[in-house]
Legacy VTK file of the C-alpha trace (Angstrom):
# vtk DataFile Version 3.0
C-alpha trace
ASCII
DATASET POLYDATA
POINTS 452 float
-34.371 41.478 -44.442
-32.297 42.161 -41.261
-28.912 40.087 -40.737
-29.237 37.906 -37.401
-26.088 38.802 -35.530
-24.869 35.381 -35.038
-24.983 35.031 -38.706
-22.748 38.356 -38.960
-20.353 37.494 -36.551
-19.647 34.125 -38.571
-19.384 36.194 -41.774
-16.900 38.870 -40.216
-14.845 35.833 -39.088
-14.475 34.391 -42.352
-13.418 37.505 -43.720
-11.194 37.836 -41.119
-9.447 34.384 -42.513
-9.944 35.764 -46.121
-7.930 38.717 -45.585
-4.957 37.017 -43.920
-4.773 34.629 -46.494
-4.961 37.340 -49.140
-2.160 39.138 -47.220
0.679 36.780 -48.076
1.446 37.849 -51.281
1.614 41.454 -50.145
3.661 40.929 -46.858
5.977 38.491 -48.068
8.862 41.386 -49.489
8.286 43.264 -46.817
9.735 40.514 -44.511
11.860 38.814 -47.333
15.150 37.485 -46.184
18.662 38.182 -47.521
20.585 36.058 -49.550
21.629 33.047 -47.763
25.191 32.031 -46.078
27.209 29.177 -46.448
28.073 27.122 -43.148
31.558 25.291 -45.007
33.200 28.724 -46.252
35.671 27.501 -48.175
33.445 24.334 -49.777
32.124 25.836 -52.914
32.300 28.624 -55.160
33.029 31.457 -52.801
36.503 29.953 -52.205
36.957 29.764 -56.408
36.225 33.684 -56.727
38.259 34.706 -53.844
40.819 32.719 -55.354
40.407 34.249 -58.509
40.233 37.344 -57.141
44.664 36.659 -55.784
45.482 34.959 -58.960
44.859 31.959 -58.490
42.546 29.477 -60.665
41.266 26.414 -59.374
38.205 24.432 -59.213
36.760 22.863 -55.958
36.910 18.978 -57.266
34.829 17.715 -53.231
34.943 19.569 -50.331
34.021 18.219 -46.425
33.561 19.733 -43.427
33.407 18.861 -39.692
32.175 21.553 -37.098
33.039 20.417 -33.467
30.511 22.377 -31.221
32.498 23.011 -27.622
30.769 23.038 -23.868
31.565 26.961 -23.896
29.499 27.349 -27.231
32.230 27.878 -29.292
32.694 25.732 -32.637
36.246 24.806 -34.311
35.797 23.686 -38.150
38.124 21.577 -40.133
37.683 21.628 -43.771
39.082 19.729 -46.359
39.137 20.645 -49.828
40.504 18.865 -52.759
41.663 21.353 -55.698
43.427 20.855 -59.088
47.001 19.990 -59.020
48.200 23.437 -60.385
46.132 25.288 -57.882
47.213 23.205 -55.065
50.840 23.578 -55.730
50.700 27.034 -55.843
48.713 26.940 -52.861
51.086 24.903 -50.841
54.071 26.927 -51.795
52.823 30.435 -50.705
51.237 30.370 -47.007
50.392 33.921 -47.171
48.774 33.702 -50.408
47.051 30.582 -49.003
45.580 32.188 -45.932
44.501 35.315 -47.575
42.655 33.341 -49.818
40.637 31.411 -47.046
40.203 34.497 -44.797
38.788 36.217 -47.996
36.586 33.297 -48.880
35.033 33.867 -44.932
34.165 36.990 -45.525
31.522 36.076 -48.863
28.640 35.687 -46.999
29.379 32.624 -44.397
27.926 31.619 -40.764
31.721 32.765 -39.232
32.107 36.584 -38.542
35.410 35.937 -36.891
37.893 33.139 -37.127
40.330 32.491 -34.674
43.163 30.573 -34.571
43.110 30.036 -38.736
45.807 27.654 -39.941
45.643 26.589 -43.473
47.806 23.616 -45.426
47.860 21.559 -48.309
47.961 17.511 -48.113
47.794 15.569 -51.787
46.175 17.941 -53.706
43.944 18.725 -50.750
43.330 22.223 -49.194
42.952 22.045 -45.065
41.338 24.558 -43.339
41.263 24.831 -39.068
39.771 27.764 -37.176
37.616 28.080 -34.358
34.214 30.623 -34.324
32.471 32.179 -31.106
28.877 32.107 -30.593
28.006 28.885 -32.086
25.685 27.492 -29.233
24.738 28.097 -25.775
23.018 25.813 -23.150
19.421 25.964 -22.651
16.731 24.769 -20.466
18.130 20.970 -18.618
21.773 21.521 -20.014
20.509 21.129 -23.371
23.171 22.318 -26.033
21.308 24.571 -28.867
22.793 25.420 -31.934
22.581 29.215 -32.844
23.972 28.899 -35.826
20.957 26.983 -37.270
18.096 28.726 -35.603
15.914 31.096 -37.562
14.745 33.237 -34.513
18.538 34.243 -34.185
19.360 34.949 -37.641
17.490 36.435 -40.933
19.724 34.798 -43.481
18.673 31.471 -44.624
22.003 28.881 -45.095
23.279 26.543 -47.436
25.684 23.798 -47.521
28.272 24.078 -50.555
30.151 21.347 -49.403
29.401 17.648 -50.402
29.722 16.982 -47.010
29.128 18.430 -43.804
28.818 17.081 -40.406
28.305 18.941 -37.051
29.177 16.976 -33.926
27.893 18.084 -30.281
30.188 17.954 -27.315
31.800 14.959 -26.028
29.163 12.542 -24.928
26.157 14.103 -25.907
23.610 12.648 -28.496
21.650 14.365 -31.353
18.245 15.126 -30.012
17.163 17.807 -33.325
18.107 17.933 -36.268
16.648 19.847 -39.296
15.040 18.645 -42.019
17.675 17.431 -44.662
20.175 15.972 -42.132
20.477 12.759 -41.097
21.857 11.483 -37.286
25.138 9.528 -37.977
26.491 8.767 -34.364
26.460 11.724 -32.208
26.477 14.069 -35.038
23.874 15.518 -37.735
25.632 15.048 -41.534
24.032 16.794 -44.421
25.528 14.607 -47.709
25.032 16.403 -51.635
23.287 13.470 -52.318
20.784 13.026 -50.205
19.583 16.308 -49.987
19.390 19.513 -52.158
22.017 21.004 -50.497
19.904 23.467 -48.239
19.071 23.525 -44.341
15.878 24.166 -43.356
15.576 27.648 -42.732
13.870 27.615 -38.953
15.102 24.247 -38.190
16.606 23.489 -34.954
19.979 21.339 -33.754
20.095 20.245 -30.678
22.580 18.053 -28.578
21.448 16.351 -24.901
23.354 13.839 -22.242
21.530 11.281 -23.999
18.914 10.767 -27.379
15.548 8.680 -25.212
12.465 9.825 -24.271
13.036 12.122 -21.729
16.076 14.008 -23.357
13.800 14.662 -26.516
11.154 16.407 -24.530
13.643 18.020 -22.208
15.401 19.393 -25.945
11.719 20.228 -27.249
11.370 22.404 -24.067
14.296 23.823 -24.253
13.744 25.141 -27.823
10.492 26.456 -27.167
11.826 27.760 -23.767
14.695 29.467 -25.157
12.194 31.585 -27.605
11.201 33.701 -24.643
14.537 35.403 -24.300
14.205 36.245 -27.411
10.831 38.446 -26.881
10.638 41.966 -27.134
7.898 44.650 -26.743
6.994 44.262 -30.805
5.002 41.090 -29.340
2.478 43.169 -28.265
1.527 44.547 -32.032
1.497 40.983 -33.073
-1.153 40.092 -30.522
-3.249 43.105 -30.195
-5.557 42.657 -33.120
-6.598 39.211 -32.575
-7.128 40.220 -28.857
-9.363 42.883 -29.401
-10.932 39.943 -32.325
-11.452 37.235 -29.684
-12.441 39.732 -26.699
-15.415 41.191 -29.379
-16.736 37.570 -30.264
-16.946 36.812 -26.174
-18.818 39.876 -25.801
-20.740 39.052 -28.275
-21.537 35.816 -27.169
-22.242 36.987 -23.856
-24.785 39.481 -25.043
-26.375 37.380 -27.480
-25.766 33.715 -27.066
-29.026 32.976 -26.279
-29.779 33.658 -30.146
-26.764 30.961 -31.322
-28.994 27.398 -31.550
-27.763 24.676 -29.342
-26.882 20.999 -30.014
-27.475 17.681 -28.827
-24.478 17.009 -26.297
-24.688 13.205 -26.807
-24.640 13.449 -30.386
-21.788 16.338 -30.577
-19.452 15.029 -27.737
-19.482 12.131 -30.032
-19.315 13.716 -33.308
-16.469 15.785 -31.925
-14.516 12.956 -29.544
-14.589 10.427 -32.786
-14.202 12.298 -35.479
-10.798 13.840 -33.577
-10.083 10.342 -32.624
-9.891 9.175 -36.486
-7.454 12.038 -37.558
-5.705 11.308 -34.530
-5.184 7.598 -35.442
-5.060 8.314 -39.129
-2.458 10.823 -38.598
-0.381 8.575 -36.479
-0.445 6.274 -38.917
0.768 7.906 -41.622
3.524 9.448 -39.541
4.383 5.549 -38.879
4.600 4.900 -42.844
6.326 7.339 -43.885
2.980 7.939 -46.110
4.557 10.886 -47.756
2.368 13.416 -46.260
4.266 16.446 -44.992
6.039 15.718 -42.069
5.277 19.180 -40.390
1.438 19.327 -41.485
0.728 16.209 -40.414
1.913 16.218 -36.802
0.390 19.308 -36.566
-3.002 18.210 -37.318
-2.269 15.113 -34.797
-1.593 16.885 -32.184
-4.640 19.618 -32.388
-6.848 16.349 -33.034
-5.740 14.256 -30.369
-6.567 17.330 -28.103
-9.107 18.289 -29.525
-10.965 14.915 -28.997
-9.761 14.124 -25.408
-11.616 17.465 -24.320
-14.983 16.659 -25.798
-14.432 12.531 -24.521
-15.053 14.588 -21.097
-18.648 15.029 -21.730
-18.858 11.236 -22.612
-16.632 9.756 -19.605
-18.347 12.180 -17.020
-21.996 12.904 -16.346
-22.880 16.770 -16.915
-19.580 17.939 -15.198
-19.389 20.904 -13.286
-17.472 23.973 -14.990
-14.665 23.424 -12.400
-14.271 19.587 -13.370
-14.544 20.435 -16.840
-11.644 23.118 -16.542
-9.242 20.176 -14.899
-10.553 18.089 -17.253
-9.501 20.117 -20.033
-5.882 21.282 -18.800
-5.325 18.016 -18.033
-5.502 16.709 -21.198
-3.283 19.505 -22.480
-1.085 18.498 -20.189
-0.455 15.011 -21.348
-0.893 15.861 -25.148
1.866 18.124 -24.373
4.012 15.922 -22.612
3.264 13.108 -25.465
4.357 15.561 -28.509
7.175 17.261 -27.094
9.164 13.154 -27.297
7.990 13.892 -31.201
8.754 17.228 -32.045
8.969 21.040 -31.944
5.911 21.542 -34.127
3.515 18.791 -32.512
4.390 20.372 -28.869
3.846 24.158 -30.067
0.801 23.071 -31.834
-0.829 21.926 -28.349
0.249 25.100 -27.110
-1.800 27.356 -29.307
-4.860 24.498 -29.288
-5.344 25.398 -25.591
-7.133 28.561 -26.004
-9.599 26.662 -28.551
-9.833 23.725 -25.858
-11.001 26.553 -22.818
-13.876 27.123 -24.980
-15.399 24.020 -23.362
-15.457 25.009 -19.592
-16.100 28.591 -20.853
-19.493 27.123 -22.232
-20.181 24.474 -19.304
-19.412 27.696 -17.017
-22.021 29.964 -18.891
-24.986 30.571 -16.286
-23.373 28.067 -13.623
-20.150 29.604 -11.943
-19.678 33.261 -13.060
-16.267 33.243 -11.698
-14.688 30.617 -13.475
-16.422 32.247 -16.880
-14.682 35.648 -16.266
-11.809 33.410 -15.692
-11.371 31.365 -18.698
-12.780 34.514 -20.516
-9.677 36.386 -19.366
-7.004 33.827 -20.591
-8.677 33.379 -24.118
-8.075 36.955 -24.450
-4.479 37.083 -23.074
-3.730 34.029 -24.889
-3.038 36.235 -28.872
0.172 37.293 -26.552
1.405 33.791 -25.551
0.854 32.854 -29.238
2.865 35.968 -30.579
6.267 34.846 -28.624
5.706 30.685 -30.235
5.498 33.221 -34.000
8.231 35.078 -32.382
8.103 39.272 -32.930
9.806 40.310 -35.920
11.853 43.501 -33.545
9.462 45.652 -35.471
6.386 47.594 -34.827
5.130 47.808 -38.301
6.079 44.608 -39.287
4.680 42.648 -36.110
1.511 44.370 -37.235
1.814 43.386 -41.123
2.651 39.802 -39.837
-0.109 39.019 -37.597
-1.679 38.822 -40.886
-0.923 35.825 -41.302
0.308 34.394 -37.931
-1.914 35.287 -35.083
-5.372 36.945 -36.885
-5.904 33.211 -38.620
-4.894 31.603 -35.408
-7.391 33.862 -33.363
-9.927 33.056 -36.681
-9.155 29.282 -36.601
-9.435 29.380 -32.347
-13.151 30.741 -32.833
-13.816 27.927 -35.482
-13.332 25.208 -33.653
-13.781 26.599 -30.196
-17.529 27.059 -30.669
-18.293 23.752 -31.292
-16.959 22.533 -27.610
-18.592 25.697 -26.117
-21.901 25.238 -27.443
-21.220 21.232 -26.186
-20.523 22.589 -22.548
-23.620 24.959 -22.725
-25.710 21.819 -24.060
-25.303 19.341 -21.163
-27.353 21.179 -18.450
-26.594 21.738 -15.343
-24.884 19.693 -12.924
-24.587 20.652 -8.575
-25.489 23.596 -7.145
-24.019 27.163 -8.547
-20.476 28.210 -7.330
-19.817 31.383 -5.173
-21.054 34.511 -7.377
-23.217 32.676 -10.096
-26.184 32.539 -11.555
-28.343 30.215 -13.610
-29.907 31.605 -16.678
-33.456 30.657 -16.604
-33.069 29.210 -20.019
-30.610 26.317 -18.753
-32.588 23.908 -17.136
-31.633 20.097 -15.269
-32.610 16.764 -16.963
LINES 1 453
452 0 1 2 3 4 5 6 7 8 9 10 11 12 13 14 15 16 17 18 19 20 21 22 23 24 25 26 27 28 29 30 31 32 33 34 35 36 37 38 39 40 41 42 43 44 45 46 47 48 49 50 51 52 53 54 55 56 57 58 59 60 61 62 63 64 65 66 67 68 69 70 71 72 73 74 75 76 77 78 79 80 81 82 83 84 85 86 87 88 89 90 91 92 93 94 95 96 97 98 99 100 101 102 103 104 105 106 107 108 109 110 111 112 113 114 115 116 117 118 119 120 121 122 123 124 125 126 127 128 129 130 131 132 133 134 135 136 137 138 139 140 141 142 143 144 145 146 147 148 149 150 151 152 153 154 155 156 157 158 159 160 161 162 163 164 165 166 167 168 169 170 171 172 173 174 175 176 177 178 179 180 181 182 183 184 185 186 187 188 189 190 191 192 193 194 195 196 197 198 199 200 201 202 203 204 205 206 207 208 209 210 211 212 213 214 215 216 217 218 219 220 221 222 223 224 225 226 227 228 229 230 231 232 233 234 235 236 237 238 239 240 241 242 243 244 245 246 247 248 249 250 251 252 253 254 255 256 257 258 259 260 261 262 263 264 265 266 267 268 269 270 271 272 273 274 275 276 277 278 279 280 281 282 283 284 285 286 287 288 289 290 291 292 293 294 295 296 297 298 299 300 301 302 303 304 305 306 307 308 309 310 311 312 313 314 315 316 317 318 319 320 321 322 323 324 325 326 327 328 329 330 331 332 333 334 335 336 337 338 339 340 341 342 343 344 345 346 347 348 349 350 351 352 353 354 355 356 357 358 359 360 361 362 363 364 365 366 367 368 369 370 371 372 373 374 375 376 377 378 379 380 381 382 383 384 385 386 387 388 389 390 391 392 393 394 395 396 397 398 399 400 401 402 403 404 405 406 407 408 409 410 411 412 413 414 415 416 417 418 419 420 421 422 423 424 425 426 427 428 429 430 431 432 433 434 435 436 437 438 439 440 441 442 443 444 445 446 447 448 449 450 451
């Protein structure tokens, strides 16, 4: 018994998404991160062994911390920590001891590289720590201040808050627009408190600062951040794309060469199928954002965001009667568009999820184009290809050949998988609803598509 290439082509993809999943386990050392770094510095127990290390024992009873991020990107801390009496005596009596002991505890693995202006002094038992760092933030896209410090695609070390309190405040008169998961927005500044979290930051979260924290200055900091990801590209993008190019340009071809053998649908009953099912995850999703249901916050606005898409493309074969291939590629970017615009006010993830759902969305004009308007086929056909490329920069390149390879494992290959998954469905609805007008420039009909 021969295997009906259609039938092959849907088993090769799912052992396409087999093997990336099965490549976690074996990729994950090879990109593992080192130890993390503490944002206070002189908060937790890396003070107490530098201390040690002079002479001097003492135990860190509470230590806070306040990092005042500057328009020039700059950041001056002030730390206070409270020690035993002994140790703070000591402390207080001997500056040089005292300041050889904080620049020490800097050097154990913290965010600063460089302190500046360091003065050190003791008040009631409490250490007090000023200095100023470099580097701490720059301005991005619509003067929006991003935190470096913070950002994953800037650093490999993951962080860690020692102290039982630490607050980071943006410049004067700017509001917290990000913050990462485990801080909380108190005033113009993002706090992380011992007991209220586990004592981590997010590793890939973001911190961001704008003029103001409404509508328009989340989007215009959700830009930004996504925005600011492309100076960070480098030529390993390419090997993090390339495979799941040459995956989606083979399953065009193939579906060029032998889509007459893939069985079509009914377009009524799969524009509806696809519009309302979409539209119920959509809602359902929403929803449970609004409760605070307990889902994952991440997961969830992800799937909102690729449903809500998702659905408004296929509503076009509902709202419009057998739409030409140029109406159904408007169609389609517009409602990127304002999915876009909608999720950026929510959040990083929701807005890059629409970005990588558009290649599965231009799956629908690619199959209302098939045997109507040759042009816009080779068209769309083009940018599904490209598109592995535009997804490597939102995974960002890893700086390395081999590893960008190794990686698109499990970033871009499933993507390309998950993009052929659910962008046959709305090409095989585009194909289904006949034509519509005469032909463009440079097309042809197949004589198997036929009018109502």
């Amino acid at each position: 018994m021969t295997v009906r290439r259609p039938a092959l082509l849907a088993v090769t993809a799912l052992a396409v998404v087999a093997l990336s999943l099965t490549a976690v386990v074996a990729v994950a050392p090879a990109v593992g991160a080192p130890p993390p770094e503490e944002l206070c510095g002189v908060c937790g127990d890396g003070f107490e062994d530098a201390a040690a290390e002079a002479g001097v024992l003492l135990t860190v009873e509470r230590g806070t911390a306040t990092i005042a991020v500057r328009d020039d990107g700059s950041g001056h801390w002030t730390a206070r920590v409270r020690v035993s009496e002994s140790a703070a005596d000591r402390l207080a009596a001997n500056e040089s001891l005292r300041e050889r002991v904080v620049r020490e505890s800097l050097d154990r693995r913290t965010v600063v590289d460089d302190p500046r202006n360091l003065r050190t002094s003791v008040e009631d038992r409490t250490l007090v720590v000023d200095f100023d760092a470099a580097g701490v933030a720059h301005r991005g896209v619509g003067g929006v201040v991003l935190v470096d410090m913070l950002d994953s695609r800037t650093r490999r070390a993951a962080l860690r808050v020692d102290a039982d309190e630490l607050r980071i405040r943006g410049p004067n008169g700017t509001a917290v627009t990000r913050a990462p998961t485990g801080a909380t927005v108190d005033g113009a500044a993002a706090v992380w408190r011992s007991d209220e979290s586990s004592g981590g930051v997010n590793w890939g979260g973001h911190l961001a600062f704008a003029p103001s924290d409404g509508p328009l200055a989340q989007s215009a900091t959700t830009v930004a951040i996504v925005g600011d990801g492309l100076a960070l590209t480098d030529s390993t993008v390419v090997f993090l794309g390339i495979v799941p190019a040459f995956f989606l340009g083979g399953v065009l071809l193939a579906l060029r060469q032998w889509g007459d053998e893939v069985p079509g649908v009914d377009p009524a009953l799969a524009a509806k199928g696809i519009a309302g099912g979409g539209a119920v995850v959509a809602l359902g999703g929403s929803l449970s954002l609004a409760l605070s249901a307990g889902f994952d916050t991440a997961v969830t606005e992800t799937v909102v965001a690729f449903s809500a898409l998702y659905a408004l493309v296929a509503a076009c074969a509902l709202a419009l009667d057998r739409p030409a291939p140029r109406v159904a590629l408007g169609w389609t970017l517009a409602a990127a568009a304002l999915v876009a615009a909608l999720t950026s006010v929510r959040s990083v993830v929701a807005f890059q999820t629409v970005l990588l759902s558009i290649p599965a969305a231009l799956w629908f004009p690619l199959g209302r184009a098939r045997g109507l308007d040759r042009a816009l086929g080779r068209f769309v056909a083009v940018a599904v290809v490209v598109a592995p490329f535009g997804a490597a920069i939102l995974y960002y390149p890893t700086g390395s050949a081999l590893l960008a390879l190794l990686g698109s494992l499990i970033t871009t290959i499933p993507w390309a998988a998950a993009t052929v998954l659910f962008g046959l469905p709305l090409y095989l609805l585009g194909r289904g609803l006949g034509e519509s007008g005469e032909p463009a420039d440079g097309a042809e009909r197949t004589s198997r598509v036929s009018a109502d």
